[in-house]
N, C-alpha and C positions, 0 to 999 in steps of 0.2 A: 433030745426030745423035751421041751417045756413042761412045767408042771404047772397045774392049773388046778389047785383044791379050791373048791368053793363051801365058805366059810357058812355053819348053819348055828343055830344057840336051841338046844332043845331046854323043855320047863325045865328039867334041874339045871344044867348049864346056867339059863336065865339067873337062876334062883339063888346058885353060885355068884355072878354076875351083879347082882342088884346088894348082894351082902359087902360084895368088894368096893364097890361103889362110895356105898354108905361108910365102909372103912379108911377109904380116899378121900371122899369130899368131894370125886368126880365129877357126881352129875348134882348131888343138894349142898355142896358147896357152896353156889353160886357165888355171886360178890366179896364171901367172906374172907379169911385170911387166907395166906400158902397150904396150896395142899398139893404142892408137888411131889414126885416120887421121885426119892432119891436113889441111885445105885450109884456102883463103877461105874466108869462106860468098860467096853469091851472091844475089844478087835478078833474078828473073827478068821482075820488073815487073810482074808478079799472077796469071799462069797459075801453078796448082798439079798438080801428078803425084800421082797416088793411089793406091794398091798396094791390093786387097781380093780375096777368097777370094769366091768365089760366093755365096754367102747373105749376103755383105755386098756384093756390087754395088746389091740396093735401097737402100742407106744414102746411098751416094754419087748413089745417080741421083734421090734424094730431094732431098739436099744441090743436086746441080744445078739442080732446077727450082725450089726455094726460093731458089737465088742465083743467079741467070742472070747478073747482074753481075761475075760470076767466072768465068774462062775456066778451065777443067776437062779434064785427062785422066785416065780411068779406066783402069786395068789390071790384068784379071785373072790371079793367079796361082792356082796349086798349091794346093789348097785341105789335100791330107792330111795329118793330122795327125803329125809326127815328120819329112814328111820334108824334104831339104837344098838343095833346087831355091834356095830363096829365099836361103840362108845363100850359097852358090853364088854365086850374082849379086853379091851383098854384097863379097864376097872382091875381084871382077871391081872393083866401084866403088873399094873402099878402095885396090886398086894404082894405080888410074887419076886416084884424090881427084876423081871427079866422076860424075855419074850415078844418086844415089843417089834416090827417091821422096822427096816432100815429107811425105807421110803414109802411115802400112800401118797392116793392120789383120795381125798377124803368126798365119801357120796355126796356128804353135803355140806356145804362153808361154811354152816352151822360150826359145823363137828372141829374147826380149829379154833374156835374158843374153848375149850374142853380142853383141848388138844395142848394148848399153851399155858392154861390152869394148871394142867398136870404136871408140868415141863419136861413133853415129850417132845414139841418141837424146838430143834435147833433156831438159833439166831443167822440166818441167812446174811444180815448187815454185815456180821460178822466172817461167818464162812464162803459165801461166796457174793462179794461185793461188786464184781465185773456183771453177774446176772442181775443182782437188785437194781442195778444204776442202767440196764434196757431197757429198763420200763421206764412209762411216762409214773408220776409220783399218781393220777387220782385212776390208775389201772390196777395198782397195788396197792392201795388204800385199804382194801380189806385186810392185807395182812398186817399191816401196822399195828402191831399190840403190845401195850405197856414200854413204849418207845425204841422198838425193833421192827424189823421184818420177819414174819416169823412163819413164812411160805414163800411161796411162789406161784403164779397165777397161770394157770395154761392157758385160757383164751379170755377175749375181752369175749360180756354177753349183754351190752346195753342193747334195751328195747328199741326197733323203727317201727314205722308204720306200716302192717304188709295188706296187702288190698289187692284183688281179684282181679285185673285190669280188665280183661275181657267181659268180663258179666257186669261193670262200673258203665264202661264205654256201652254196650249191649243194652243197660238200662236207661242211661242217659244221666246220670250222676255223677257229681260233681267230689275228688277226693280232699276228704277232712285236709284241715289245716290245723284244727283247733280238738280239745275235747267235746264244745259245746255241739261242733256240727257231727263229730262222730256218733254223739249221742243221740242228735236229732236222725242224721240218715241210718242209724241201726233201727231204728224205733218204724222209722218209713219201710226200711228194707224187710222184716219180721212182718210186718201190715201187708205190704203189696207182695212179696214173694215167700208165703208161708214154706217153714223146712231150711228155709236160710240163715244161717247164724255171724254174728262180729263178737266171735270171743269167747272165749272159755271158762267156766270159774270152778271146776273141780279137779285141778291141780296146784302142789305144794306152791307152785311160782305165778298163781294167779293175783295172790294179795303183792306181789312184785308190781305187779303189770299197769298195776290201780294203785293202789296207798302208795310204795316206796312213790309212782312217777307222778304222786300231790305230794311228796315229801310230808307223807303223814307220820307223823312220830309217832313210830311200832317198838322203833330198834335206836332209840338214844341214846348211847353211853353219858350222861352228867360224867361220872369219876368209876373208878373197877366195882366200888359197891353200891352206885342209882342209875337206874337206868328214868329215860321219860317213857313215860307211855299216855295220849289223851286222845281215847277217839271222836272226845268232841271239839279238837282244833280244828279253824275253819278249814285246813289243808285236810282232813280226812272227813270231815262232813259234805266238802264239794263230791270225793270221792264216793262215799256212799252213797250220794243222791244220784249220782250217777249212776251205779249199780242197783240203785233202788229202781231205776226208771227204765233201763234195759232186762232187770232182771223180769221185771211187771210187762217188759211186751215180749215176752219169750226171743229178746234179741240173743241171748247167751246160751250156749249149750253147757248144758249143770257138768259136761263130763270135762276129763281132764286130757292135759294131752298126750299123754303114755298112756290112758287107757288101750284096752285090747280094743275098743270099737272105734279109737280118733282117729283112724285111717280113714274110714267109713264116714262119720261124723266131717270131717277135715276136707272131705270131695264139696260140701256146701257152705265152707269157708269163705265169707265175701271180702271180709277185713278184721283187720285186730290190731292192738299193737303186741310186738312181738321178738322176741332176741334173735338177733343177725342171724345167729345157727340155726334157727328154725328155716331158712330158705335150704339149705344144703341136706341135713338134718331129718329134717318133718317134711317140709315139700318135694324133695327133690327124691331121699336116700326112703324116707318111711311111707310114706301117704303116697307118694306116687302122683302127685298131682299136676297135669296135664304141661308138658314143655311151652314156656311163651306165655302161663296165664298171670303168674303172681309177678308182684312187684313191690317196692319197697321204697317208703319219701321217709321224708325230716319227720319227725315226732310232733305231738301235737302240745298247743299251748293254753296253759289255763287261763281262764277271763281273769282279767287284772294284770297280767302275767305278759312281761315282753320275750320270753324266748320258752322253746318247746323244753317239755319236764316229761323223762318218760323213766323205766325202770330200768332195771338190771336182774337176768335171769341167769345165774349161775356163774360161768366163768371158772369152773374147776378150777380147787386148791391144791398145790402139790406139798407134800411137809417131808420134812429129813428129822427123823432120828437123832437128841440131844444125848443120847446114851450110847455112842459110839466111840469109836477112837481109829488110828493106824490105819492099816489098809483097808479096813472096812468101811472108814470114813472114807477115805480119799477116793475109795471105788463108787462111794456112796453121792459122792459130790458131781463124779462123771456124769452119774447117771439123771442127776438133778439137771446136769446143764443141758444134757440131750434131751430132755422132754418139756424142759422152757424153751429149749432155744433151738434145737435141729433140725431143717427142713425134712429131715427123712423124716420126722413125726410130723413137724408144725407146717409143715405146706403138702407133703404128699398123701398123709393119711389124714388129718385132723380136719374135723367136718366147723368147726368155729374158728372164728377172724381172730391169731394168734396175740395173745396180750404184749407180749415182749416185741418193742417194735421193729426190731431189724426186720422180723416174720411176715407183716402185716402185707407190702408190699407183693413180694413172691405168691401167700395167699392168696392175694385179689387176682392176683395175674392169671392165676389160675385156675379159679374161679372163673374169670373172664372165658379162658377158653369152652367151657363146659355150655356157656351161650344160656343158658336154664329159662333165664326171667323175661317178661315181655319187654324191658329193656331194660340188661345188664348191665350196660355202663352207668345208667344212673343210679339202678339201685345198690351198686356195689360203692359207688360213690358218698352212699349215706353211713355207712359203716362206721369206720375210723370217727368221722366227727360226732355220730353218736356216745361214743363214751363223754365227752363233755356235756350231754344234757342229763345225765343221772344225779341227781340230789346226792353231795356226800355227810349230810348225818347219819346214814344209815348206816351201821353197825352191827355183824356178827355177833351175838351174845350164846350165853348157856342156855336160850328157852330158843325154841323154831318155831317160829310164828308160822311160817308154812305148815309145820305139822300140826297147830292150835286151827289154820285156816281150816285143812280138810278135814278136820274131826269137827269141825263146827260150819264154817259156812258151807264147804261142801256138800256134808252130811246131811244138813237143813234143806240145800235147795233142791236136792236129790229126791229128799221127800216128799217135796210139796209145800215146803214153809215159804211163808215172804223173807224178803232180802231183810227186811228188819229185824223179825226176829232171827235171823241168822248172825247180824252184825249183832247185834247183843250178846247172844252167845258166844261168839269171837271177841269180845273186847273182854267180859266177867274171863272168860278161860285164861286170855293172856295174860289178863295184871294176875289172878291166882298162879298160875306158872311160874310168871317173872319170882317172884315171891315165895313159889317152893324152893326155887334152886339158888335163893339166898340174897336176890335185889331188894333192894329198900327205892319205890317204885312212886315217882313224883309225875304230876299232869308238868310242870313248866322249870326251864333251867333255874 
């Protein structure tokens, strides 16, 4: 029988947590010197501890019935995105030098900056270099830090274009190609069919979907202690006039997409852009949304600009345990290679287009049979080339710009603010962030 604790931080716990922190350099660290936590490593003699988020508990309970030869604990945490439940615990371990999971799958990709500061994650290059060398090099680019791989990437999540087809055709409109006409037909769409929406901005992956795909410099690494941060480079000031202009004709629903209502919300979804997963995921597995309507093209391009720039939404981190040894490693390395790379996860269960590329293939195929989109072949066909329109400055750090978005622009337009002052607020919070957790925070390289 599986074990499934789901991990909680009550105030003392926190309180605990936030002191160990402070004693590690954890989380206010930031840029500053080592603040890894040293131990032995240990061998536990082959039971492995596995840290995963709900929708990846089948990966591991797949993992178990495929290796019943290996003695297995599963533990479920805090699946939402941005938050510190799990950095929290982390904190707890590195005062304690013991305790830490053998493997996680981390909420949020944030969390393996932190994660590699600590030096809790292993050197993948090193340990298994057959799995680092499946991927294409800008699928794993996130994990690349301080000149390792220091993860593993379960799915690719670059943004496409997804759009209504039947209610596009139904209206008589013509699908974006660019930013400029998305803007112009959300603006018409909002005008002529009130209750209609293109897009979402109260979720942690909204500032993804907009800044990362103008290549707005949120998330620059300069060197491990400056990050850039300028939200008045022309690449984020196109972005915000954008948002300024949809926010102002109610083209955007203020709520996010794991709300409890975006099921609801999600049925008057016209267009957006949006990560591959969201077709299997959001339309197909969550919202329910009608077999044959959606569909998915190329990304769109900015004026000036010869080829489409869109984001990246997730793409789940996997991390291995630098604190191991013996059989506990070597079980621990199995288990690595089965949830990058085994169709029993990455094609039968796994609702996103698998990052490691052997996967990709058998995914679509399979996909394919399921028929979902008002035409499948082509929208499956935007997938894979999508990860080459994602901007690679953007960079994992110690601040979540996701979680600075929904405590500020979210927040704002929830209330009734304009998109301006929401973006003010989101720019004053991030460089203050950048700068608690120890960056020395420059507008240009």
């Amino acid at each position: 029988m599986k074990t499934r604790k789901m991990l909680s931080v009550t105030t003392a716990m926190a309180a605990v947590a936030l002191t160990a922190i402070a004693m590690t350099g954890c989380s206010s660290g930031g840029g500053g010197g080592s603040t890894k936590a040293t131990s032995a490593q240990t061998d536990s003699g082959g039971k492995i501890t596995v840290w995963v988020d709900a929708p990846r508990v089948p990966a591991a309970d797949a993992f178990k019935k495929a290796h019943p030869e290996i003695p297995i604990n599963i533990v479920q945490i805090d699946s939402t995105v941005g938050a510190t439940t799990t950095q929290q615990h982390f904190a707890q371990f590195d005062a304690a030098k013991k305790g830490w999971p053998d493997a996680i799958f981390f909420p949020s990709n944030d969390d393996v900056a932190w994660a590699a500061k600590t030096g809790y994650t292993a050197n993948m290059s090193k340990e298994t270099p057959d799995l680092v060398a499946g991927y294409t090099k800008t699928s794993l680019a996130s994990c690349f830090i301080d000149g390792a791989y220091r993860c593993l990437r379960n799915d690719a999540a670059p943004d496409v274009f997804w759009y209504n087809a039947t209610l596009l055709k139904q209206w008589g409109y013509t699908v974006p190609t660019t930013w400029a006409e998305y803007e112009s037909l959300a603006v018409k769409i909002a005008k002529d069919h009130p209750g209609y929406i293109s897009g979402f901005t109260g979720d942690a992956y909204a500032p993804n979907r907009y800044l990362w795909a103008s290549d707005c410099p949120t998330n620059v690494s300069v060197n491990p202690t400056t990050v850039m941060i300028n939200l008045k480079d022309p690449k984020c000031t196109r972005a915000s006039s954008l948002l300024t202009n949809l926010t102002a004709a109610k083209a955007l629903s203020t709520a996010g997409i794991f709300d409890a209502d975006a099921a609801k919300v999600g049925q008057k979804l016209v267009m957006s852009p949006g990560a591959v997963w969201w077709g299997d995921y959001l339309f197909q597995q969550t919202w329910k949304l009608p077999k044959g309507t959606m569909q998915a093209t190329t990304g769109l391009t900015w004026p000036g600009e010869t080829k489409p720039m869109m984001g990246d939404e997730g793409g789940g981190l996997w991390g291995m345990s630098s604190h191991i040894k013996g059989k506990e490693l070597a079980n621990t390395k199995i288990f690595m290679k089965f949830v990058a790379s085994d169709p029993a996860w990455q094609v039968e269960l796994s609702t996103g287009l698998p990052a490691i590329t052997s996967q990709q293939q058998p995914w679509l195929d399979k996909q394919a049979s399921d028929d979902f989109y008002a035409d499948t072949a082509a929208t499956l066909a935007t997938f894979v080339p999508a990860i080459d329109t994602v901007p690679t400055d953007y960079a994992y750090l110690l601040y979540d710009t996701g979680g600075e978005w929904t405590s500020t622009v979210a927040k704002d337009l929830a209330a009734g603010s304009t998109f301006e002052k929401a973006w003010a607020d989101f720019g004053t919070d991030l460089v203050a962030k950048a700068k608690a957790v120890g960056y020395t925070v420059v507008t240009s390289k």
